[in-house]
C-alpha positions, -999 to 999 in steps of 0.1 A, spaced: 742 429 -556 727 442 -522 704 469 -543 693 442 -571 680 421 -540 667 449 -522 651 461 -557 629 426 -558 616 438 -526 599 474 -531 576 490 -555 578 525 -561 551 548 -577 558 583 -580 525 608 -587 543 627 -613 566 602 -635 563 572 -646 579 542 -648 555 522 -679 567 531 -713 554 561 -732 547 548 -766 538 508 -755 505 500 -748 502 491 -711 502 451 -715 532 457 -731 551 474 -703 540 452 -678 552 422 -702 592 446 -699 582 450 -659 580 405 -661 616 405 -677 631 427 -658 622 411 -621 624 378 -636 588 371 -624 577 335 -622 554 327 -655 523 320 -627 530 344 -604 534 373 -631 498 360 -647 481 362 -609 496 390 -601 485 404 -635 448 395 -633 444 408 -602 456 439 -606 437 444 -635 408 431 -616 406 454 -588 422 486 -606 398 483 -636 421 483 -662 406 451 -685 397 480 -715 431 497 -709 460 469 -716 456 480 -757 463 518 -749 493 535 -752 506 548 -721 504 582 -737 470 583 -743 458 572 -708 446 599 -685 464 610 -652 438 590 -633 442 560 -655 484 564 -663 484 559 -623 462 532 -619 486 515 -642 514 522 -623 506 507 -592 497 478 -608 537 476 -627 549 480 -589 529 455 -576 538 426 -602 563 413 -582 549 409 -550 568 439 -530 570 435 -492 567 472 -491 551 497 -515 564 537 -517 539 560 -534 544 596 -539 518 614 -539 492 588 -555 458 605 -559 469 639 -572 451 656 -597 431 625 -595 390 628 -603 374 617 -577 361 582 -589 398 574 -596 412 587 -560 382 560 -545 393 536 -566 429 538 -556 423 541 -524 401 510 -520 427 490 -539 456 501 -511 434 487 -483 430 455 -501 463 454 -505 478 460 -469 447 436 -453 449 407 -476 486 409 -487 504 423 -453 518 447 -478 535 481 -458 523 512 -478 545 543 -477 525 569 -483 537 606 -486 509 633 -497 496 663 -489 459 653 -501 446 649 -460 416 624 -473 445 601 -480 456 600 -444 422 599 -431 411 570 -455 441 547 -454 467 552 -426 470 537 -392 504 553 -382 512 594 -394 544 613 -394 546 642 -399 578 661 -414 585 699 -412 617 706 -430 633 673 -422 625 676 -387 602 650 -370 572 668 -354 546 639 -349 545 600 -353 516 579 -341 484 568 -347 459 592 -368 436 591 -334 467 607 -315 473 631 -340 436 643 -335 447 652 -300 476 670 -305 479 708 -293 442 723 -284 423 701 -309 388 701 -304 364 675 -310 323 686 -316 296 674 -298 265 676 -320 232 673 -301 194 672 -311 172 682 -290 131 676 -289 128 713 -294 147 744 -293 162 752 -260 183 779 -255 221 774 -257 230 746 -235 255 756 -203 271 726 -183 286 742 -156 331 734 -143 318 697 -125 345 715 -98 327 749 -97 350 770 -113 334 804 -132 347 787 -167 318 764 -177 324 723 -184 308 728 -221 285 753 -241 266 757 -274 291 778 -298 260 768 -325 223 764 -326 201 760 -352 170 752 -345 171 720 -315 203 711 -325 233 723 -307 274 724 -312 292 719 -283 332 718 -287 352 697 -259 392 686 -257 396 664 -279 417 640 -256 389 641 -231 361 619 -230 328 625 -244 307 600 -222 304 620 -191 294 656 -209 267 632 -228 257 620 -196 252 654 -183 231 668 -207 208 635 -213 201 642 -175 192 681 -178 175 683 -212 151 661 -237 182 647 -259 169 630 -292 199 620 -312 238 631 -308 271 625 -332 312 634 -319 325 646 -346 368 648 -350 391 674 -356 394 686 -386 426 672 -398 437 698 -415 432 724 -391 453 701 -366 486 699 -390 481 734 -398 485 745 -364 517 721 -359 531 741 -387 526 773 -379 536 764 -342 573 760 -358 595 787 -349 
């Protein structure tokens, strides 16, 4: 009784299987998907329309399941686990193997979802963009162990992460040199990159960048400047290979 109650409550979408049937054309398993969780007539037709809506899949409700592509077989499937209004939402990984028109629309269909619904996403993938794109809170696991959870901006700043100044300048300069502001021999920031009058300068990521720009709009003819993050990626990658 306890798991038929709990089951009214999640959705589940898994990147590899799915749950529509194989041989029915897609209208037809959602009509199962209304049975099954006893969905109100008005709700179910809501639900329905919207999904549809948002997930394009108006020329698709005719098609067998089997015929559907990978991008479009998963489109369809979030929209099955959404029919009955789930408080929270598990995907597996969602956007593999996905083109990339059908990983944007996915992925602008979840933050729809979580800002107009409240709806909690579970998300587990290794495709970063994911992570980047849609999550405001990251764990991640290393052979069930618990190595990080917080906010992706924390994650950026785990370990020796770097962020990258990216200056412009009028013309080009020779590499720029900010010297330690205590006067150590190590200097505060320097160009690792210069191409023409633009200039990389990488800096802790957990420091600020408004005193270094600061410095450098005071000693050379700065035109235009972007921060740039860490590189995701290169940030969980060194987490795992930190592991003993």
């Amino acid at each position: 009784r306890e798991r038929t109650r709990l089951a009214h409550r999640i959705g589940v979408v898994f990147g590899q299987r799915t749950t529509l049937w194989w041989d029915l054309p897609l209208r037809d398993s959602y009509r199962l998907t209304h049975r099954m969780y006893r969905i109100p007539d008005r709700r179910y037709r809501e639900n329905l329309e919207r999904c549809v809506e948002l997930l394009d899949l108006e020329k698709l409700l005719e098609v067998p399941v089997r015929q559907l592509s990978l991008g479009q077989r998963m489109r369809g499937d979030i929209a099955a686990a959404l029919l009955h209004d789930p408080e929270v939402l598990y995907l597996d990984e969602p956007t593999i193997g996905l083109d990339v028109i059908s990983k944007a629309k996915v992925r602008q269909f979840l933050k729809e979802l979580n800002a107009e619904r409240g709806t909690t996403v579970l998300l587990t993938t290794h495709d970063l963009t994911d992570i980047e794109q849609l999550c405001s809170r990251v764990m991640v696991i290393d052979h069930g162990r618990l190595m990080y959870d917080g906010s992706l901006t924390g994650l950026h700043e785990v370990g020796e992460s770097e962020r990258m100044l990216v200056v412009d300048l009028e013309s080009e300069l020779p590499p720029i040199r900010l010297e330690s502001a205590d006067g150590g021999d190590e200097p505060a920031l320097r160009a690792v990159k210069v191409e023409g009058p633009r200039q990389w300068l990488p800096f802790p990521a957990a420091a600020s960048a408004a005193p270094l720009v600061a410095r450098i709009a005071a000693d050379y003819p700065l035109v235009d400047l972007s921060v740039r993050e860490p590189d995701i990626e290169a940030v969980i990658a060194r987490m795992y290979e930190s592991t003993p």
